[in-house]
C-alpha positions in Angstrom: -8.7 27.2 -8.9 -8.4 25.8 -12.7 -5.5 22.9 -12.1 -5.7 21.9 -15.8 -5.3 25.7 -16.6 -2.7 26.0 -14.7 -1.0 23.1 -15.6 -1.0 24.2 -19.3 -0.3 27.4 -18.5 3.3 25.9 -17.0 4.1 23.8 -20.2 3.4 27.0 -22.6 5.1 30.1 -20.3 9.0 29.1 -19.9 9.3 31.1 -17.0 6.4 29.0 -14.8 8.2 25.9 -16.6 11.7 27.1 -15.2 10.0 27.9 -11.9 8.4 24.1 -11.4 11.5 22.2 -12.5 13.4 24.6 -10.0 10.5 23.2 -7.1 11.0 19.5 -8.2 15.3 19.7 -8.1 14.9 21.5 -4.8 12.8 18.6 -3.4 15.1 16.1 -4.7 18.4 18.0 -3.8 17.2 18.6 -0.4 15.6 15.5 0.6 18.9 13.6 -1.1 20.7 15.6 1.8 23.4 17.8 0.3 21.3 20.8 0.8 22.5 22.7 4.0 21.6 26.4 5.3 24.1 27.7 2.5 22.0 26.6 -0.3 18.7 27.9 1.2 19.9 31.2 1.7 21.0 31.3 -2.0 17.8 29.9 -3.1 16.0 32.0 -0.9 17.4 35.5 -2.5 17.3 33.8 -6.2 13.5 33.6 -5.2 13.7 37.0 -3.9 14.9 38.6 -7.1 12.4 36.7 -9.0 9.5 38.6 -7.3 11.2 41.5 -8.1 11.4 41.0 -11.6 7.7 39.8 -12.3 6.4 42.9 -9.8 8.4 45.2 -12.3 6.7 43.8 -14.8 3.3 44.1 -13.2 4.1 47.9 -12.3 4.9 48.2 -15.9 1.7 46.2 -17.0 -0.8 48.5 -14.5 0.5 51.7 -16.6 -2.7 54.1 -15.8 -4.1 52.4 -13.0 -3.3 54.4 -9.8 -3.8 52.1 -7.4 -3.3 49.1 -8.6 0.2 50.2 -9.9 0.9 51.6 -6.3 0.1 48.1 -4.9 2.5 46.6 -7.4 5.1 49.4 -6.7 4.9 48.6 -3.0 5.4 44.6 -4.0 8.0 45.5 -5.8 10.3 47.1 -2.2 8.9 44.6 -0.5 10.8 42.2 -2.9 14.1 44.5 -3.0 14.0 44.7 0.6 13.7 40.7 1.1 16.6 40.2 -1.4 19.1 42.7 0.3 18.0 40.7 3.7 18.4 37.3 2.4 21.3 38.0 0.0 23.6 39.7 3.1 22.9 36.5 5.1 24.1 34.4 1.9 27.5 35.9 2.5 27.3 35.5 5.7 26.5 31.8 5.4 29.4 31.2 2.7 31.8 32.8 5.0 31.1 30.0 7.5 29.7 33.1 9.6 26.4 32.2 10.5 24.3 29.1 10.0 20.5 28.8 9.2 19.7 31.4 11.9 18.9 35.0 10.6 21.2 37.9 11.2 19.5 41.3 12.5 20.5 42.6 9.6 18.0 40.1 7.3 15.4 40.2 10.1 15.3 43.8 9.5 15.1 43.9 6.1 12.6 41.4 5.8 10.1 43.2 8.8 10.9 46.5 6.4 9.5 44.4 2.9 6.6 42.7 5.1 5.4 46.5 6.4 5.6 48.0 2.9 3.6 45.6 2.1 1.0 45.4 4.8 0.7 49.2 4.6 0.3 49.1 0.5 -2.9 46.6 1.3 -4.5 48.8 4.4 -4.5 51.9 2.2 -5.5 50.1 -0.8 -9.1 51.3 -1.8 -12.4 49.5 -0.1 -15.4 48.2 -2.1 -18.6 48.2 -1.0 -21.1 49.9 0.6 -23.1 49.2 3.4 -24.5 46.7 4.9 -22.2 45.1 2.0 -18.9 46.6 3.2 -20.4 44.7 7.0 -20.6 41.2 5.5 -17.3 41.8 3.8 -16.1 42.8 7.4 -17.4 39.6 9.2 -16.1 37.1 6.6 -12.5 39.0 7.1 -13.2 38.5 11.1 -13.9 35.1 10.6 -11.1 34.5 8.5 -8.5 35.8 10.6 -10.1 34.5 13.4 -8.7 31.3 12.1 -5.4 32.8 11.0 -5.4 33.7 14.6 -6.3 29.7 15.8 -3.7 28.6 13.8 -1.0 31.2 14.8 -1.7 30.1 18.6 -1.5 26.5 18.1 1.3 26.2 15.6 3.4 29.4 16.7 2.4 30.5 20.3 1.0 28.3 22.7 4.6 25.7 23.3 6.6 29.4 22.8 4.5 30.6 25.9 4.8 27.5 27.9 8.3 27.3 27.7 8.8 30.4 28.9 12.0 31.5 26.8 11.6 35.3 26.8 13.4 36.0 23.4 11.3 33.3 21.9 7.9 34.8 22.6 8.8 38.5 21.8 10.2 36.2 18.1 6.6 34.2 18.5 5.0 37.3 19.5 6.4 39.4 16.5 6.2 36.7 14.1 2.4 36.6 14.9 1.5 40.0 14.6 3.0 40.3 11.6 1.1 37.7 10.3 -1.7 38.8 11.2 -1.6 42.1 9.6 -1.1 40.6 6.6 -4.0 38.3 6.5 -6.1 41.8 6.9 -4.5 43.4 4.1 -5.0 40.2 2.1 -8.3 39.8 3.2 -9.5 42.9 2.3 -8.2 42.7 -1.3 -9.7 39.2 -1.7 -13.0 39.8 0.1 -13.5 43.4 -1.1 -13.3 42.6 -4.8 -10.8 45.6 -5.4 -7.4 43.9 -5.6 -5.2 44.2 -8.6 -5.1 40.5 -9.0 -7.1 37.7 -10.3 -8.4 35.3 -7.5 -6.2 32.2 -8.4 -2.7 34.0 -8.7 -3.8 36.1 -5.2 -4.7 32.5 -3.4 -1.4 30.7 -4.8 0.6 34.3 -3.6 -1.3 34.1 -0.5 -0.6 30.5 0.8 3.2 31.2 0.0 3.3 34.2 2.2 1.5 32.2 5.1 3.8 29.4 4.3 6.8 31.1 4.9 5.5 31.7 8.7 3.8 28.7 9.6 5.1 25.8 7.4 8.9 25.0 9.1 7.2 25.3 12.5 4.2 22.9 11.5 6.9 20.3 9.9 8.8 20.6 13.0 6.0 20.0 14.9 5.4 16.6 13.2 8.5 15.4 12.4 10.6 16.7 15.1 14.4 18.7 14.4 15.8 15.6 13.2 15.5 16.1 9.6 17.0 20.1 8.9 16.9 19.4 4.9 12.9 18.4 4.9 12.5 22.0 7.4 14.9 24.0 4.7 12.8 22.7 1.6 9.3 23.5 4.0 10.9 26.9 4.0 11.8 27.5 0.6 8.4 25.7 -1.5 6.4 28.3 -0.1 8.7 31.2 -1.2 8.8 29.5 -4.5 4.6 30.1 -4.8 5.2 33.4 -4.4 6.9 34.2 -8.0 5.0 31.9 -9.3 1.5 33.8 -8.4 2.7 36.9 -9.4 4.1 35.6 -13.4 0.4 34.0 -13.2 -0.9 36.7 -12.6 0.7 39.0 -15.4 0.2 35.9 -17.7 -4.0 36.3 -17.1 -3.6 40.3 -17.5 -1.9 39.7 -20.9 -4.7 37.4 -22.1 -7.3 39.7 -20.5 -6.2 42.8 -21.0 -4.9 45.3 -18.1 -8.2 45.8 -16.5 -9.1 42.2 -16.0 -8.6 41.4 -12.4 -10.6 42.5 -9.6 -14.2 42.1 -11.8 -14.5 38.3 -11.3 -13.4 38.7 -7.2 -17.3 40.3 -7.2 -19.2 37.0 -5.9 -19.0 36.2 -2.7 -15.9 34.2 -1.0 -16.0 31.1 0.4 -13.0 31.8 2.3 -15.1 32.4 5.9 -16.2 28.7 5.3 -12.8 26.9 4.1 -11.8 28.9 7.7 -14.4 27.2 9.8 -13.5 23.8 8.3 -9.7 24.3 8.8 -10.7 25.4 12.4 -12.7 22.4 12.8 -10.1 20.3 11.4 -7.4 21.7 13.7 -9.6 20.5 16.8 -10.0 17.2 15.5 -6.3 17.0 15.4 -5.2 18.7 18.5 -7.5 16.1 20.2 -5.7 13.0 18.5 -2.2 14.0 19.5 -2.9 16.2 22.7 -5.5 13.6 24.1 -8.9 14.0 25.9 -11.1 12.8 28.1 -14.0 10.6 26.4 -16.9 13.6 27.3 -14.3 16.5 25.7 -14.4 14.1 22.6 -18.5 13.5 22.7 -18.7 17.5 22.4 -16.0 17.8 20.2 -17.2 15.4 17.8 -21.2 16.9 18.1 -19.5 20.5 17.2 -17.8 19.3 14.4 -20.7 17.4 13.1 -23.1 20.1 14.0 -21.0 22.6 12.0 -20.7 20.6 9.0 -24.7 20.1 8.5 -24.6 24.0 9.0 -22.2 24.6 7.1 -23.4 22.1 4.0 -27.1 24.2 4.2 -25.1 27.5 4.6 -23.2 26.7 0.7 -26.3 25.5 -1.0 -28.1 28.6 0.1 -25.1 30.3 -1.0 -24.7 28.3 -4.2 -28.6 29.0 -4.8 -28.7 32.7 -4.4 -25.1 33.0 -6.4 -27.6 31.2 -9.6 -29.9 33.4 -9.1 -27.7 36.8 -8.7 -26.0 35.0 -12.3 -29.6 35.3 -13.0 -31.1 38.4 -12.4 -27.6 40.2 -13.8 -27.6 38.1 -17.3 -31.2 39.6 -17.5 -30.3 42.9 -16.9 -27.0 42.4 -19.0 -29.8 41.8 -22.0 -32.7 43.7 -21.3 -32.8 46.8 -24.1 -35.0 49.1 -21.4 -32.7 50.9 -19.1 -33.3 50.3 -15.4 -32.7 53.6 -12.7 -32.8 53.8 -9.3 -32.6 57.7 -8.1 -32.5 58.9 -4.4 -34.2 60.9 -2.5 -31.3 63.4 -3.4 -31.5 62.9 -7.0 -28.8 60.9 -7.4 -28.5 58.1 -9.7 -28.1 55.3 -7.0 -28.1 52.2 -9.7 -28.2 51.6 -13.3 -28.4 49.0 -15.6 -26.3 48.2 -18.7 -28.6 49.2 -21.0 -27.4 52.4 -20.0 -24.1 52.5 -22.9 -26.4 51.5 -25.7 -29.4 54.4 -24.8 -27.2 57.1 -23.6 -23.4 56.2 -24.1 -22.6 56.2 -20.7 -21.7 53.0 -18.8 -23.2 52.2 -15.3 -20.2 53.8 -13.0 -20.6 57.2 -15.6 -24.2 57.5 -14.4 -23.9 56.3 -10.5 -23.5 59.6 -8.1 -24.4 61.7 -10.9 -27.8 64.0 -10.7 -30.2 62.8 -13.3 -31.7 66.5 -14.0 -28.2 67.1 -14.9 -28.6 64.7 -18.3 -32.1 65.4 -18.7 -32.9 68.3 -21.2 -33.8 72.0 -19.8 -37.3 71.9 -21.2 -38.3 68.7 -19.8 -36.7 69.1 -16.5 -40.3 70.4 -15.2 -42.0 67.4 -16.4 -39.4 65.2 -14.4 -40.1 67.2 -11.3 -43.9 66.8 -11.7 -43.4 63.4 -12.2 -41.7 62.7 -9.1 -44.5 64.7 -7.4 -47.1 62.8 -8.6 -45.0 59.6 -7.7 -44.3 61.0 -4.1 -48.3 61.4 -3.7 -49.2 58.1 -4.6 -46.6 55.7 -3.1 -46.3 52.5 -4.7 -48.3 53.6 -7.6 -46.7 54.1 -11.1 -46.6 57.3 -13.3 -44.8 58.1 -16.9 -43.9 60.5 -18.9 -41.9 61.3 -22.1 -38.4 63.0 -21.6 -35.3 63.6 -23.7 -32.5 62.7 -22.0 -28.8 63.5 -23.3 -26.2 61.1 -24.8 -22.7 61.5 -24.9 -22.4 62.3 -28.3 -24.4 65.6 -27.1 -27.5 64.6 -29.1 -30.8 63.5 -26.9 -32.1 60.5 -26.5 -36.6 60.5 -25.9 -37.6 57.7 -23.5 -40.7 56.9 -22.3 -39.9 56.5 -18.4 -42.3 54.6 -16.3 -41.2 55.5 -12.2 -42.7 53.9 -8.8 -41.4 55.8 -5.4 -39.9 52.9 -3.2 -38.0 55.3 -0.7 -40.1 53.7 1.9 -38.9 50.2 1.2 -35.6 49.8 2.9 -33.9 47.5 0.5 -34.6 49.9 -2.3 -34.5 53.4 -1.0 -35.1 55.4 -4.2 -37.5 55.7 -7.0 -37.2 53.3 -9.6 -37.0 54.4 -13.1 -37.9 51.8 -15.9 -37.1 53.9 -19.4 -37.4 52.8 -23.0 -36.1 54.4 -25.9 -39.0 55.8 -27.9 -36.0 58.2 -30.0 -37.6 56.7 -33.4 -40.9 55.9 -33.0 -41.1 60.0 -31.6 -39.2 61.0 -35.3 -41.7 59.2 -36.8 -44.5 60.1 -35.0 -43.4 64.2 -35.5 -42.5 63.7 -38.8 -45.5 62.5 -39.3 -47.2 65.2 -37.7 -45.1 67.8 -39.9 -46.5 66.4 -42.8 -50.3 66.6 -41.7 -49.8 70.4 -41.2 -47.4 71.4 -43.6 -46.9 72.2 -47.3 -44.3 69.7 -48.7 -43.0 72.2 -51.1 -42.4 75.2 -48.9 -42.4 73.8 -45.3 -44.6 76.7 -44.6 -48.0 75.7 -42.1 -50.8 74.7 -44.5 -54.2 75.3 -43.9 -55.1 72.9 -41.0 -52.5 74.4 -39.0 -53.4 77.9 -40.0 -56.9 77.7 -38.9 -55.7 75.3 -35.7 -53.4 78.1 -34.5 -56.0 80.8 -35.4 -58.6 78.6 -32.7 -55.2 79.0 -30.6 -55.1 82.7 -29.5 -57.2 84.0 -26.5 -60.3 85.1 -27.1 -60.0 88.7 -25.6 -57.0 89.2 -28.3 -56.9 90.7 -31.6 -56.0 89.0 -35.0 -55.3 89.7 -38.2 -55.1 87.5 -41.4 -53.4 88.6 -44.6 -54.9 86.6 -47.8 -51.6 86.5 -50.5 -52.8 85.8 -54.2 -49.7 85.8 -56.8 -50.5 87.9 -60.1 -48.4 86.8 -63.3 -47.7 83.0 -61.9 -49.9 80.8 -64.7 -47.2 82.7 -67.6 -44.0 81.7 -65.5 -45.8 78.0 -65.4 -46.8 77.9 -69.1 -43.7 79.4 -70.7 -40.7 77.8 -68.1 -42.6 75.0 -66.7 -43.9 73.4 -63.3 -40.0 73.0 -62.2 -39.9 77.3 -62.9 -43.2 77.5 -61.1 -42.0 75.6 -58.1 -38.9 77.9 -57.7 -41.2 80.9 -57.7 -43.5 79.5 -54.6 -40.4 78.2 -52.8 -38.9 81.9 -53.5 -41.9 83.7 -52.0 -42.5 81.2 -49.2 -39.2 82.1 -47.9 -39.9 86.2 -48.2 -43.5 85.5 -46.8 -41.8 83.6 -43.6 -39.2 86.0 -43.3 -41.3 89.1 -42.7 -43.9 87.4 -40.5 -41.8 87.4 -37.9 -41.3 85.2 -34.8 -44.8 85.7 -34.3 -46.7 86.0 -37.0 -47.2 82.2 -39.0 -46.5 82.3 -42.9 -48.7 79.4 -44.3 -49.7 78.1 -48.0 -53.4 77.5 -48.9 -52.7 75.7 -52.2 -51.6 76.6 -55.3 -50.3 80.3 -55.6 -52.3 81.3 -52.3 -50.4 81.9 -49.2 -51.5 83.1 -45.9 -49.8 85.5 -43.0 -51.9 85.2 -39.3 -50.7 88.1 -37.1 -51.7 87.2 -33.4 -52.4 90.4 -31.3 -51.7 93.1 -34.6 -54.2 96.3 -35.4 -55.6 96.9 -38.6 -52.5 99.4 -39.2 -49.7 96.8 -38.6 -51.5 94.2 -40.9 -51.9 97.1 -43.7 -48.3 98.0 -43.5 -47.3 94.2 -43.5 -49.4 94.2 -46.8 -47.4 96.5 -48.4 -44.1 94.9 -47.5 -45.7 91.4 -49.0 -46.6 93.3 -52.0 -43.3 95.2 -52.4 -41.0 92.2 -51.8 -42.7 89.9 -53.9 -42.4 92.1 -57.0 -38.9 91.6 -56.3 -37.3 89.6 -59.5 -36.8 85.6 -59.1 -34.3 83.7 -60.5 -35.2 80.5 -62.1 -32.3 79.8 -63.6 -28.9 80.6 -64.2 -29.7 83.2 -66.5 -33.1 83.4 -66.3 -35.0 85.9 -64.1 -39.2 86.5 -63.6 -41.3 88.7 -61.9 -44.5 88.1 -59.7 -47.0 90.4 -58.3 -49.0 89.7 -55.3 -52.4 90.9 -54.6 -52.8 91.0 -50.0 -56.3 91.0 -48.3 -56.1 92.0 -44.7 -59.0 91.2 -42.0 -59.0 91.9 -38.7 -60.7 91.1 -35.8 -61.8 88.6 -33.2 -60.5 85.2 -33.0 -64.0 83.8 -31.9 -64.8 84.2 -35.3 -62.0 82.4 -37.2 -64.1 81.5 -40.4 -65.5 85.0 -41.1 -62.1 86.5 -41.1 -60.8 84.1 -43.4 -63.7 85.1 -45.7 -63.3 88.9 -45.1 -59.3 87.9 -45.8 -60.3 86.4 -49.0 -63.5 88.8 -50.4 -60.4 92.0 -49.5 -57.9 90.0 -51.7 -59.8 89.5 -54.6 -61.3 93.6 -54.0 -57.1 94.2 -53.8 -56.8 92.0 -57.4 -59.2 93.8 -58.9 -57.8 97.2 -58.4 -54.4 96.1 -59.5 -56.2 94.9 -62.3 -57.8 97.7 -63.4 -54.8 99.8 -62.5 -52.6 97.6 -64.8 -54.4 96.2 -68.0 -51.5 94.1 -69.7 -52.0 91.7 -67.0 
């Protein structure tokens, strides 16, 4: 716990200022003497309402947190109900009707706040999985088993060997109520899911246990004489109580709403503090109670025994906490996300790379199926990745997929996997994926370039004749050879920017009427190309004469300006074995085709 935080914390916030001068005047007041049972029941319900207010605030504060605003709803009636107790047997006390002894009524009302709030911390949610929700279970056990050591030495144990009936079932009651609380506690404290910080929760805590244990221990050491030093043992522990909780919405107002349980993530100590206090309580049961000198050799050897254990046990603990800080301020860094899928296909684990590649935080991916976010079309290659991983165990494998990102885009990422289903601490296949999204843009823009024409985007020749070596060899192709008649005028009387409009014009009619199929391309110049996988002769001569017909179709070059173009079309058709000679039969028809139109039009 941060003292010197604290401490400033209570100069700057009035109300944790009004709440430790109220602690220093009760001291004083009380151990002056004038306090009597009167006072302490009025104090008692002022302290009430004041963890009534600040819970109110905390429900207020937790607005959109289910569960954290039910715990500090719940806080909240345990608080009313403790002030309608304590308040009822105020009056009673200033009408000289009862002394310090509670009423049934207050006893009532108090058991009804302690089991709204017992039950609000057994239903609260449980962290952890595993063989991590088992350690979280054993430090609790050990915990309460010293709750429990303490309850029997402080509370039971003379109860029971005086034999007063209605004191043990009080003993009895006072004890199991106790103890219920230390496991609701516990498991907010240990499980890392409570709604509060670990400082205000520990200072909340110790009040609540206070309240049970502390008049009995002072009366225990100092005898009855003294009822103003039991009333102020009474009332300093309720006074921690309000205290924690304006603490606590103090560090939610500087942290935001969500700051709370994160930090409670390490391990707890608490198991260990138990086993000293335990140790501790031994040592002193054997000073006042006595012992023979063997019962204090063993005694002693225990202790001494359990504090060498216990000193190894927190610098292995200390150690492995550095390097957990470690290994998670490496992951926190590293720019390659980190995934670890079941056998299920489940995303198991994921690293916090994972908001900068895909948008999605950690929790988003964890429990979610990662075919789900990778694309349809690459969903094949994950599969036979994982069957090549599942073949060789322990060997790598990689492969290129697009995975999707929030914004609905995808994301390529070169994923390197190795199958550890076999090793138990891992149980999955773990995915180590970089994001390749830019260097793959390049790279196919890149590749665009190399086998297209700049000017039209249609296929240029390397493509053409790489797609040509493409189709089976049993198939038929045909090639159309496009020559444009009339294009050196447009050039030389409107200029290349004219020229360039014309190409781009009959590019687009050329792609359009190749069809999904067929591949438009542009040989350079005014010489374009059609490839017709799997067409006969008479589909490629009818395609011809669409060419030719749509582009004689005017062109507009400017706003007011329109040309006209002809097109002479040589078809070849044949085998793809063969690519070369069809090209040249393409081109020997296309010039034939040229030279009839020509001869059939001598202006030109």
């Amino acid at each position: 716990m941060d003292v010197t935080g604290t401490a400033r914390r209570f100069r700057a916030d009035p109300a944790l200022l009004a709440l430790g001068v109220a602690g220093v005047v009760l001291a004083l007041w009380f151990l002056a003497g004038p306090g009597g049972a009167t006072v302490s029941w009025a104090v008692q319900t002022a302290l009430d309402v004041s963890v009534a207010v600040f819970s109110w605030r905390l429900v207020r504060a937790t607005a959109g947190r289910r569960h954290a605003r039910r715990f500090w709803w719940a806080v909240l009636g345990a608080g009313v109900a403790c002030t309608l107790g304590d308040g009822y047997q105020t009056i009673l006390a200033v009408l000289h009707r009862s002394g310090h002894q509670p009423s049934v009524v207050q006893t009532g009302f108090v058991v009804l706040g302690m089991v709204i709030a017992i039950v609000a911390m057994v239903c609260h949610p449980l962290g952890g999985t595993g063989r991590q929700r088992l350690r979280l279970w054993l430090d609790a056990i050990t915990v309460l088993a010293a709750v429990a050591v303490f309850l029997w030495y402080f509370v039971l144990a003379d109860v029971l060997a005086d034999g007063n009936h209605a004191e043990v079932v009080a003993a009895a009651a006072t004890s199991a109520v106790m103890l219920l609380l230390s496991v609701g506690l516990l498991k907010l404290l240990l499980s890392g899911t409570a709604p509060f910080s670990w400082g205000p929760g520990l200072l909340a805590t110790t009040g609540v246990a206070g309240t049970a244990i502390a008049a009995s221990t002072v009366t225990l050491l100092i005898g009855a004489d003294n009822p103003s030093v039991i009333y102020l043992s009474q009332l300093l522990p309720c006074l921690l109580m309000p205290v924690g909780l304006r603490w606590q919405e103090l560090r939610m107002r500087r942290r935001g709403p969500d700051a709370g349980p994160a930090e409670n993530r390490r391990g707890s100590r608490l198991p260990y503090v138990a086993v000293v206090a335990v140790q501790l309580l031994l040592v002193a049961a054997l000073t006042t109670r006595g012992a023979e000198p063997q019962v204090w050799g063993v005694s002693v050897g225990a202790v001494m025994i359990t504090v060498l254990v216990l000193s190894r046990q927190m610098a292995a603990f200390t150690d492995n906490e550095r390097l957990r800080e470690w290994f998670q301020s490496v992951l926190q860094h590293s720019s390659d996300l980190t995934l670890v899928v079941g056998a299920d296909g489940l995303v198991r684990f994921a690293t916090p790379a994972a908001r900068r590649i895909l948008g999605a935080g950690p929790d988003q991916l964890v429990g979610t199926l990662l075919a789900d976010r990778v694309r349809p079309e690459d969903r094949p290659l994950l599969a036979s990745l994982v069957t090549r991983l599942a073949a060789e165990r322990g060997a790598d494998a990689d492969a290129e997929l697009r995975l999707r990102h929030t914004d609905g885009s995808y994301r390529w990422l070169q994923v390197v996997g190795v199958d550890l289903t076999g090793n138990p601490s891992v149980q999955g296949i773990v995915f180590n994926a970089r994001d390749v999204t830019e260097a793959r843009r390049l790279h196919d823009e890149l590749s665009h370039r190399a086998t297209h024409d700049p000017l039209t985007g249609l296929a240029n020749r390397s493509l053409l004749e790489q797609r040509l070596g493409e189709v089976p060899a049993g198939e038929t192709v045909s090639v159309l050879l496009v020559d444009l008649d009339g294009f050196k005028p447009v050039n030389d009387r409107y200029g290349h920017h004219a020229g360039d409009q014309v190409l781009a014009a009959v590019a687009d009619r050329l792609a359009g009427l190749a069809g999904g199929d067929g591949l438009a391309a542009r040989l350079g110049g005014d010489e374009f190309a059609v490839l017709l996988p799997g067409a006969g002769g008479d589909q490629a001569e009818a395609l011809a004469a669409r060419i030719t017909a749509a582009v004689g179709d005017p062109i507009w070059v400017t706003a007011t300006q329109e040309v006209t173009v002809g097109a002479s079309v040589g078809v070849a058709t044949g085998s793809p074995r063969d690519a070369g000679q069809l090209l040249r039969d393409a081109d020997a028809a296309m010039y034939r085709a040229k030279a009839v139109r020509r001869s059939a039009s001598p202006q030109r």
